[in-house]
Backbone bond lengths (Angstrom), bond angles and torsions (degrees), N, CA, C in turn:
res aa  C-N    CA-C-N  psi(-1)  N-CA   C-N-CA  omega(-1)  CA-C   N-CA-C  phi
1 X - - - 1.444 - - 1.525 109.24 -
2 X 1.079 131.79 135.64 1.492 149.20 -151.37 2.120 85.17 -95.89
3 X 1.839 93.40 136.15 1.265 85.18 176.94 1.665 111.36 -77.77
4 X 1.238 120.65 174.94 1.466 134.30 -178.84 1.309 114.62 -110.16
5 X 1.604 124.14 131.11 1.170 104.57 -179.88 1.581 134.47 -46.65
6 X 1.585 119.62 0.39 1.631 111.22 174.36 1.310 103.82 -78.84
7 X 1.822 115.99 -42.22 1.284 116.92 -170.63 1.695 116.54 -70.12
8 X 1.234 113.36 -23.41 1.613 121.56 160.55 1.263 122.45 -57.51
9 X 1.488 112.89 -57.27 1.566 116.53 158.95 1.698 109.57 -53.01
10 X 1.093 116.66 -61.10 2.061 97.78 -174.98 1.445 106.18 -45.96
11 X 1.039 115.35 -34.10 1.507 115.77 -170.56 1.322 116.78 -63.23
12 X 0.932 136.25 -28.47 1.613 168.73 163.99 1.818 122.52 -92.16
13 X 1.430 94.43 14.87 1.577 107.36 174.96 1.225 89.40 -105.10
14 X 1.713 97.17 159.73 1.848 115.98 169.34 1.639 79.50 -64.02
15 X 1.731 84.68 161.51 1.353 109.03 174.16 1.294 110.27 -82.55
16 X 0.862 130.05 -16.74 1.758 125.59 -179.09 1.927 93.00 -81.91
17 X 1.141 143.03 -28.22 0.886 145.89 -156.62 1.832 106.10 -81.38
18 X 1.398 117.49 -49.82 1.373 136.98 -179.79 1.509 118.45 -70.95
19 X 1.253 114.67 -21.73 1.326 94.03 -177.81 2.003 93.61 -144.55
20 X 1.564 101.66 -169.18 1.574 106.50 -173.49 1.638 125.63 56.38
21 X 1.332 103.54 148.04 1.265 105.22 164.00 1.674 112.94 -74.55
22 X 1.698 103.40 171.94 1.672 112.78 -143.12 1.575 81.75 -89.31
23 X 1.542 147.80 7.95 1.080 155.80 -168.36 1.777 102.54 -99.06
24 X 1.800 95.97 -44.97 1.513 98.93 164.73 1.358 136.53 -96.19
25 X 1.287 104.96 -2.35 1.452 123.62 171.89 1.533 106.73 -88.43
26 X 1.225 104.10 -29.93 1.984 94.06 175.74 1.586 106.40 -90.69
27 X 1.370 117.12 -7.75 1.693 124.86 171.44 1.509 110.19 -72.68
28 X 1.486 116.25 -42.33 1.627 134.32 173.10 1.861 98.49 -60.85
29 X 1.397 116.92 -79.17 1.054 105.84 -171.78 1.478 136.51 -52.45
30 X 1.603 109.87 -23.44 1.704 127.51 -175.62 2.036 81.51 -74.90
31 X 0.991 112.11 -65.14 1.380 111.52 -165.70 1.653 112.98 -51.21
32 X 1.323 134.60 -46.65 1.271 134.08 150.33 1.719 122.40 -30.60
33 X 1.606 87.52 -61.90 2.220 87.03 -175.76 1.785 111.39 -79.97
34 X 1.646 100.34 -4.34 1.485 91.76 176.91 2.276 92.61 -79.00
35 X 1.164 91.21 -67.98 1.804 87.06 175.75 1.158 124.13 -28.70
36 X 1.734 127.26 -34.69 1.307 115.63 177.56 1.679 111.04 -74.95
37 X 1.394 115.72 -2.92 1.442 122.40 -173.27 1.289 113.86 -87.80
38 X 1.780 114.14 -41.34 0.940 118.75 162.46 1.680 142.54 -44.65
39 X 1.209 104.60 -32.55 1.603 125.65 -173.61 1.726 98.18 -86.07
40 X 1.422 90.05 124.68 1.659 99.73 -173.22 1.759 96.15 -59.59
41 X 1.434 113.99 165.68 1.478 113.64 168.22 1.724 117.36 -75.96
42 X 1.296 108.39 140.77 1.632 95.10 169.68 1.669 119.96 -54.19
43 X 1.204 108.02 152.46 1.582 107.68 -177.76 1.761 106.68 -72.84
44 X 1.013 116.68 -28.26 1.589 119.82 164.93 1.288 117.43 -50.28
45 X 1.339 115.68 -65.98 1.531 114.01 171.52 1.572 116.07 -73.23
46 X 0.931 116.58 15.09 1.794 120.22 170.73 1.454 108.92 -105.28
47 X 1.161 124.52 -18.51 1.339 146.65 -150.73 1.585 98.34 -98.09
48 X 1.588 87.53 -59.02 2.043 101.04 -177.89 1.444 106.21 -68.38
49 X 1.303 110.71 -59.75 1.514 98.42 169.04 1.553 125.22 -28.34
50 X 1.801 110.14 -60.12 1.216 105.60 -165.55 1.101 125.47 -57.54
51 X 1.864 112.82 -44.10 1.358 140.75 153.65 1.393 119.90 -22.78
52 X 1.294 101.56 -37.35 1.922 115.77 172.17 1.724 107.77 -79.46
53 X 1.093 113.24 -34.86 1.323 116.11 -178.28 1.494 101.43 -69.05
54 X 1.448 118.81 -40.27 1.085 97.54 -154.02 1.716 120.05 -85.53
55 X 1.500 96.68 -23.07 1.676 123.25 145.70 1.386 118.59 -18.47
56 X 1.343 110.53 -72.74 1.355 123.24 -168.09 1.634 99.65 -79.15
57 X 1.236 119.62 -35.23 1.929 102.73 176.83 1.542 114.75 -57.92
58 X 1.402 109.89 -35.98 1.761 120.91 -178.43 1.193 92.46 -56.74
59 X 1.565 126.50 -27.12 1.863 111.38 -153.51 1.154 127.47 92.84
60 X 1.550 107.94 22.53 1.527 120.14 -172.22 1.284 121.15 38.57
61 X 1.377 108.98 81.63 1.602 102.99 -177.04 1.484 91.14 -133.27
62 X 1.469 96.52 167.39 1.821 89.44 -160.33 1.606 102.84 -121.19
63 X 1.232 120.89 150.25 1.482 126.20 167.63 1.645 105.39 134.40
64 X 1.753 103.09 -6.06 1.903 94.17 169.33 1.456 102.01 -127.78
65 X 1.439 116.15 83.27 1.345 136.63 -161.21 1.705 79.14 -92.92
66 X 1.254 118.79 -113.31 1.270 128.43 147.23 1.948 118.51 31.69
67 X 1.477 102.13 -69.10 0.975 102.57 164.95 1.989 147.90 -66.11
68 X 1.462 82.32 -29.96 1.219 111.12 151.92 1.662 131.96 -33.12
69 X 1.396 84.25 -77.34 1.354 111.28 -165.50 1.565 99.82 -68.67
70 X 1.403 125.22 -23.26 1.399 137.31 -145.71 2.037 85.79 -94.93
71 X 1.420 124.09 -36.31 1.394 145.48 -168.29 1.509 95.15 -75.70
72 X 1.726 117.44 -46.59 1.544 119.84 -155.37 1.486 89.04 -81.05
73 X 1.364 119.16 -17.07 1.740 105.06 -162.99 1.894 102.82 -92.99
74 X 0.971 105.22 -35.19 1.528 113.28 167.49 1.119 107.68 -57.91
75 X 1.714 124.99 -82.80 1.813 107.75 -177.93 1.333 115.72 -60.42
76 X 1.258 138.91 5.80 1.656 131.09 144.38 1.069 139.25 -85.73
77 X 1.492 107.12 -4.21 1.027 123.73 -179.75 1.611 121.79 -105.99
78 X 1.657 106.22 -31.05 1.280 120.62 146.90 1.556 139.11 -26.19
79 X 1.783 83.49 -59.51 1.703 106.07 -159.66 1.913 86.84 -90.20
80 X 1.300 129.65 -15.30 1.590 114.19 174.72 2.041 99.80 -74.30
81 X 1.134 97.82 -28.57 1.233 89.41 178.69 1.457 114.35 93.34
């Protein structure tokens, strides 16, 4: 039997979406965004962030890009210990 476009679309749904009740589909998804919580952040993206923070405390003014970033890698690098 030739699929139908609904069965093409499920096929192409998130998987939490296609199957289970919405009791186990919100058990799948809590369990996914709790795991992404778990995993420490990369030090790269802790770094850029901070680097952004530290941007915006100056008042966003531009020309100590460099320097910045050079500040975010020390106190991240500090506080990993």
């Amino acid at each position: 039997m030739p699929k139908t476009s609904t069965t093409v679309a499920m096929d192409r749904a998130p998987r939490w979406f296609a199957k289970g009740t919405a009791r186990e589909q919100s058990a799948e998804i809590i369990a996914a965004s709790q795991a992404d919580v778990s995993q420490p952040e990369p030090r790269m993206n802790q770094i850029v962030r901070r680097a952004h923070e530290i941007y915006e405390t100056r008042g966003g003014s531009q020309g100590k890009a460099l320097e910045d970033w050079l500040q975010a890698e020390r106190e991240i690098d500090e506080a990993m210990g």
